[in-house]
C-alpha positions as CSV (number, residue, x, y, z in Angstrom):
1,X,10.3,9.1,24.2
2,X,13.0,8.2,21.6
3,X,13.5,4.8,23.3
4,X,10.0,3.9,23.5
5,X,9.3,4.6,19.9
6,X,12.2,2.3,18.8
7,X,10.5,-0.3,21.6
8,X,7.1,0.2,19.7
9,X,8.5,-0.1,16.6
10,X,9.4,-3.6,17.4
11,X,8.0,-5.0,20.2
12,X,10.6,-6.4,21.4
13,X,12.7,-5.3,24.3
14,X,16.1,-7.0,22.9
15,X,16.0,-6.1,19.3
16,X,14.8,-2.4,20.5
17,X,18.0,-2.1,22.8
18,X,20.3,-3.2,20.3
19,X,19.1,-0.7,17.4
20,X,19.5,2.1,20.4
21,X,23.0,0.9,21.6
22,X,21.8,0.1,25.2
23,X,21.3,-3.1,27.6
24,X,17.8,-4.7,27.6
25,X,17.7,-3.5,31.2
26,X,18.8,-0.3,30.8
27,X,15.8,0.3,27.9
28,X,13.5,-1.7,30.4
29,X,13.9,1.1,33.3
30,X,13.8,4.0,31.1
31,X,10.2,2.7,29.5
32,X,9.5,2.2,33.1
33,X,10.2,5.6,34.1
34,X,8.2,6.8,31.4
35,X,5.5,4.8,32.3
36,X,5.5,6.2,35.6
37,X,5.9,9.6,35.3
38,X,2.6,9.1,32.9
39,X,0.7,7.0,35.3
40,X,-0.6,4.9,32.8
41,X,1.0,1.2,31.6
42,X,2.4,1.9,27.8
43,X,2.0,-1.8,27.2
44,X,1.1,-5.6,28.4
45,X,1.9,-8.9,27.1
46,X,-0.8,-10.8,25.5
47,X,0.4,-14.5,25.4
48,X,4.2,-14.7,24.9
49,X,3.7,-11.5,22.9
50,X,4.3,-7.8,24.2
51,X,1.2,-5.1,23.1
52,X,0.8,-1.9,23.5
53,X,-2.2,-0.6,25.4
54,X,-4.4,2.3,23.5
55,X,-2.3,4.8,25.8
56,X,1.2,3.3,24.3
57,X,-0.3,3.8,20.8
58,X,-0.8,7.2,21.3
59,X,2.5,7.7,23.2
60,X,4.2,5.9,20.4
61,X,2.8,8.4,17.8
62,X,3.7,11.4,19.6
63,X,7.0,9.9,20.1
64,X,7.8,9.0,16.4
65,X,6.3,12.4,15.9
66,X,8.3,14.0,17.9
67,X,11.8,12.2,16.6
68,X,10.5,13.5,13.1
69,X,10.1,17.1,13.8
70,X,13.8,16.8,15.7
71,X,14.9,15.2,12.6
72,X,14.0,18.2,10.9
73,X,15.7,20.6,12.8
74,X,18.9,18.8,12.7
75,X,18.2,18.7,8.7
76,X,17.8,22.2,8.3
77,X,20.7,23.3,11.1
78,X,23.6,20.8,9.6
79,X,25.4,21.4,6.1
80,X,24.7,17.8,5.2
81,X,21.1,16.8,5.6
82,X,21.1,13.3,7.4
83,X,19.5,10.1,5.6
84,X,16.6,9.9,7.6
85,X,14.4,7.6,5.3
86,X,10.9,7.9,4.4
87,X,8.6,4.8,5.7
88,X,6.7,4.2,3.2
89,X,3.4,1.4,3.0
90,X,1.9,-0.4,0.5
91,X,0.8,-4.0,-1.1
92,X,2.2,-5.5,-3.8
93,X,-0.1,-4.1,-6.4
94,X,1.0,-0.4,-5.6
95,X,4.9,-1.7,-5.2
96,X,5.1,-3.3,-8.6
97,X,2.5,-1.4,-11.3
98,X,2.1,2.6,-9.6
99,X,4.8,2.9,-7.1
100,X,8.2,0.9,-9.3
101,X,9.5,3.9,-11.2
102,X,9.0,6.7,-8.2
103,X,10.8,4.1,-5.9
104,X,13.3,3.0,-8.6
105,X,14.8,6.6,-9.4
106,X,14.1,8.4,-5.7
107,X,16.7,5.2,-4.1
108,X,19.0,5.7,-7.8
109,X,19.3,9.9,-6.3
110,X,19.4,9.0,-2.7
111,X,20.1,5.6,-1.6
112,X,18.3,4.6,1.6
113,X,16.3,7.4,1.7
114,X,12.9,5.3,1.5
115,X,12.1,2.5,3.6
116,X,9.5,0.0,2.4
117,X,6.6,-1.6,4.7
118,X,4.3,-4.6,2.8
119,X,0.9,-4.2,4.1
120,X,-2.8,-4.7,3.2
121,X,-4.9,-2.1,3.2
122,X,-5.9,-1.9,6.4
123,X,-2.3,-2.6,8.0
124,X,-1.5,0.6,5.3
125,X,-4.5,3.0,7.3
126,X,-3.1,1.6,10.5
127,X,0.8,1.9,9.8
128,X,0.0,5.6,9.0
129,X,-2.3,6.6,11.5
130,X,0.2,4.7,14.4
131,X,2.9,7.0,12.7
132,X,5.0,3.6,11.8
133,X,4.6,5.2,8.1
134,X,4.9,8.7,7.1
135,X,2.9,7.8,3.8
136,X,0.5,4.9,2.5
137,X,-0.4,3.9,-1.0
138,X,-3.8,1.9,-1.2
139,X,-7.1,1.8,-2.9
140,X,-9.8,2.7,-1.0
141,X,-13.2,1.7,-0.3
142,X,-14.3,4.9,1.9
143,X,-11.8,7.7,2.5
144,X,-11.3,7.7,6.5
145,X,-11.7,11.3,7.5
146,X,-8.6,10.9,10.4
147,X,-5.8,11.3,7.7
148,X,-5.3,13.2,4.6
149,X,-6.0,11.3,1.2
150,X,-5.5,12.4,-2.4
151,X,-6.1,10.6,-5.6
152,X,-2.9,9.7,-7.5
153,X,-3.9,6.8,-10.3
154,X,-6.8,6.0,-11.6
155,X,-7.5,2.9,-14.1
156,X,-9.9,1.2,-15.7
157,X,-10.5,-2.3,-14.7
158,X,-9.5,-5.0,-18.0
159,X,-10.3,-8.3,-18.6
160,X,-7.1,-10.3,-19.5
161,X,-7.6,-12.8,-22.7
162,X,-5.2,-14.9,-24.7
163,X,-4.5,-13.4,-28.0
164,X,-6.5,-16.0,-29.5
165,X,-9.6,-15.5,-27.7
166,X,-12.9,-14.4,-29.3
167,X,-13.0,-11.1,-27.0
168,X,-9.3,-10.3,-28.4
169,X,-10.9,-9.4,-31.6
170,X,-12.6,-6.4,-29.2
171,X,-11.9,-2.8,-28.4
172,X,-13.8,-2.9,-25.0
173,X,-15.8,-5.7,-23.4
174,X,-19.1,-5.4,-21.6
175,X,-19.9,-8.0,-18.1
176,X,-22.0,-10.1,-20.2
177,X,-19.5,-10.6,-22.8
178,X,-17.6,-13.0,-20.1
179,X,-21.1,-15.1,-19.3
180,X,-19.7,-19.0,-18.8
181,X,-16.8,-18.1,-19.1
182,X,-13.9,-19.7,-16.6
183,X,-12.2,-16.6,-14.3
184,X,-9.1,-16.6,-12.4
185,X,-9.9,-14.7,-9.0
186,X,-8.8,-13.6,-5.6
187,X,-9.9,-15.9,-2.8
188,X,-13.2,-15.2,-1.3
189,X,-13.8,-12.0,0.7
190,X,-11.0,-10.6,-0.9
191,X,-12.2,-6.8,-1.9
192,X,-11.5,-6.8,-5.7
193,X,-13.3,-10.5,-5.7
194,X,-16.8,-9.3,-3.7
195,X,-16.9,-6.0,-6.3
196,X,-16.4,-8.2,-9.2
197,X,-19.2,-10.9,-8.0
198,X,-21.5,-7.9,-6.8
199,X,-21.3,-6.7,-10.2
200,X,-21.7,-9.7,-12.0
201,X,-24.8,-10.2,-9.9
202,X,-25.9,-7.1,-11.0
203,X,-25.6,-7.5,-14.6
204,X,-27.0,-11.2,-14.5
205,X,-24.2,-12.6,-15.5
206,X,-23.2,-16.3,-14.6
207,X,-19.3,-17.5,-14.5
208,X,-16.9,-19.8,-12.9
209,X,-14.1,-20.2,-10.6
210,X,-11.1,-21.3,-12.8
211,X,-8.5,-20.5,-9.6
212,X,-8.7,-18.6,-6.2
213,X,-4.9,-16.7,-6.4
214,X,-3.6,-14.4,-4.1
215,X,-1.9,-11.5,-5.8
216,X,-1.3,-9.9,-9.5
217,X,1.7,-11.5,-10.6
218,X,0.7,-14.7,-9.6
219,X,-3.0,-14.1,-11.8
220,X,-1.4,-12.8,-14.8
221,X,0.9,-16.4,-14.5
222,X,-2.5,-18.3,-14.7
223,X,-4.3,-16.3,-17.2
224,X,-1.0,-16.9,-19.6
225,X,-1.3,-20.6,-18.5
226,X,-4.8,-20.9,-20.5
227,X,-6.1,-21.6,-16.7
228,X,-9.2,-19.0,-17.4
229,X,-9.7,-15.0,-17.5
230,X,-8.9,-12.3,-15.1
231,X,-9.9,-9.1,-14.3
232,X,-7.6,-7.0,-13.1
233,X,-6.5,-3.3,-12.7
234,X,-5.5,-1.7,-15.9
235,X,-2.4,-0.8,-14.6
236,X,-1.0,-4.5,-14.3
237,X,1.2,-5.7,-17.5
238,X,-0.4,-8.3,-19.1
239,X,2.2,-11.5,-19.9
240,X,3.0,-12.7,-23.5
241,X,0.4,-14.2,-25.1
242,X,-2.2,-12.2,-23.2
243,X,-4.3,-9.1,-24.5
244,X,-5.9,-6.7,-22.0
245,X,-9.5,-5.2,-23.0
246,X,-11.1,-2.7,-20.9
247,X,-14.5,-3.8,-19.1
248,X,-16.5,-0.9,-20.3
249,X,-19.3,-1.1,-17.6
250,X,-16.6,-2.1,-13.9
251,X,-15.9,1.2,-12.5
252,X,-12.5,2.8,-12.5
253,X,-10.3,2.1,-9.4
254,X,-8.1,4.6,-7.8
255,X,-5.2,4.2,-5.9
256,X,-4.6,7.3,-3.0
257,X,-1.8,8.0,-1.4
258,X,-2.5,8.9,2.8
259,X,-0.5,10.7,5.4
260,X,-1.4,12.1,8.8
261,X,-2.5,15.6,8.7
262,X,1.1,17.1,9.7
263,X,2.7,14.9,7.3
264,X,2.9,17.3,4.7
265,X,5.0,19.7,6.8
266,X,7.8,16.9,5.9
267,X,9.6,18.3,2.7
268,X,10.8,14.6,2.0
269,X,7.2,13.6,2.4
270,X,5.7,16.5,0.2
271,X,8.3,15.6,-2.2
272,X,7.6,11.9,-2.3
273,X,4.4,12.3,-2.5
274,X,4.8,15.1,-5.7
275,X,6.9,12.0,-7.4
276,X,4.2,9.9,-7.1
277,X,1.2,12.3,-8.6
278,X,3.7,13.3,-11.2
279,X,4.2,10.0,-12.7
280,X,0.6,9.0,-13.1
281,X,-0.1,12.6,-15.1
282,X,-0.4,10.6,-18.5
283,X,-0.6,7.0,-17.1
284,X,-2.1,5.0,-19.8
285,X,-3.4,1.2,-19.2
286,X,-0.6,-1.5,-20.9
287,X,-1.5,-3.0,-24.1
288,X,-5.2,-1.5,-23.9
289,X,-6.2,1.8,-27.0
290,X,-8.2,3.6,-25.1
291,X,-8.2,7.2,-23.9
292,X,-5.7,8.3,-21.5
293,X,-6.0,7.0,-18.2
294,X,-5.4,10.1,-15.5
């Protein structure tokens, strides 16, 4: 079981014998073996790549499972608890404006006791449902009723504006406060860009495409650059130069953190995941007076 999860891990048959300390063929036999005592083929290749079938995802997750509760054990039975890290899986957003200061001092107490996976939000639900990740850090269109989700930030949604703009002069901003006017946005199809142009549609509100950019830091850049407006989370810093102004009538997003259902049991994970709820208790948005953002 141990041997397959590190094969699953990677997909690869080399890599996953050198991280166990054995010969490719020696791993080979003993997936073999597993597979045949199961009866069922834990994987196939697809092209010049190696998958695993729906019966090797579920034997992966009780595997990596498994190695976790052991882990545990060991923890609890040795003087020393071992630096088993936490796997951990987010995007960028989460990484760099709700999840920088709960990463930043947890690796400053315990170096290499997190270990950080880049996903999109659906890699995230995947990654934790798999059991590649013991927690996820998203927003959330639906909650999936397969894992366990709690809230952990919540934010208003801000239009960015140079200081010189005729909305800088404003508290808050309404939708048809920004009609013709040019917006920096995520490429089509991109969740945050078909919200903003349902509700634009909604509130009758005509604008243009300034830029399509991929990503936060790389919006805020443009905004600064006089390349048009963007609407972002209220978490994100706005650059000098820039003023952020809350869109009164966009709804508040929320990022939730996700872990299988026996996840909790994990001290390290309930304690991550305490770190993470704990620093957004008084979370307000960044350069924005308005009431405090929960």
């Amino acid at each position: 079981m141990a041997a397959f999860a590190a094969f699953a891990d990677t997909l690869n048959l080399t890599r996953a014998a050198a991280v166990l300390h054995l010969s490719q063929p020696a791993l080979h036999a003993k997936i073999q073996t597993l597979s045949r005592e199961l009866g069922r083929p834990l994987y196939e290749k697809v092209g010049r790549r190696l998958v695993l079938t729906p019966d090797g995802e579920q034997v992966a997750r009780f595997a990596r499972e498994q190695s976790d509760r052991v882990g545990r054990l060991l923890d609890d039975l040795r003087v020393t608890p071992s630096t088993r890290p936490i796997v951990l899986a987010a995007g960028h957003a989460a990484y760099l404006h709700v999840l920088g200061e709960v990463i930043r001092t947890t690796l400053a107490e315990r170096p290499g006791s997190l270990r950080l996976l880049h996903t999109n939000r659906g890699e995230m639900l995947d990654a934790v449902r798999a059991g590649r990740a013991h927690l996820g850090v998203s927003v959330l269109d639906a909650i999936p009723n397969d894992v366990v989700s709690l809230p952990v930030a919540t934010y208003p949604q801000v239009v960015l504006v140079p200081q010189s703009h005729r909305l800088a002069r404003r508290r808050t901003v309404k939708l048809k406060d920004l009609a013709g006017e040019e917006l920096v946005v995520p490429p089509e199809n991109r969740p945050h860009r078909v919200s903003l142009e349902r509700a634009m549609r909604a509130a009758d509100v005509s604008w243009t495409v300034a830029a399509e950019i991929e990503g936060w830091p790389l919006t805020v850049h443009y905004a600064a650059l006089g390349v048009g407006l963007a609407v972002v989370t209220g978490c994100v810093t706005p650059a000098p130069g820039l003023v952020a102004r809350r869109v009164t009538d966009l709804p508040q997003v929320t990022y939730h953190a996700v872990h299988r259902r026996n996840a909790g049991d994990d001290p390290r994970v309930a304690a991550l995941l305490t770190a993470i709820r704990a620093a957004h208790t008084t979370v307000k948005p960044r350069n924005q007076r308005s009431p405090s953002i929960r």
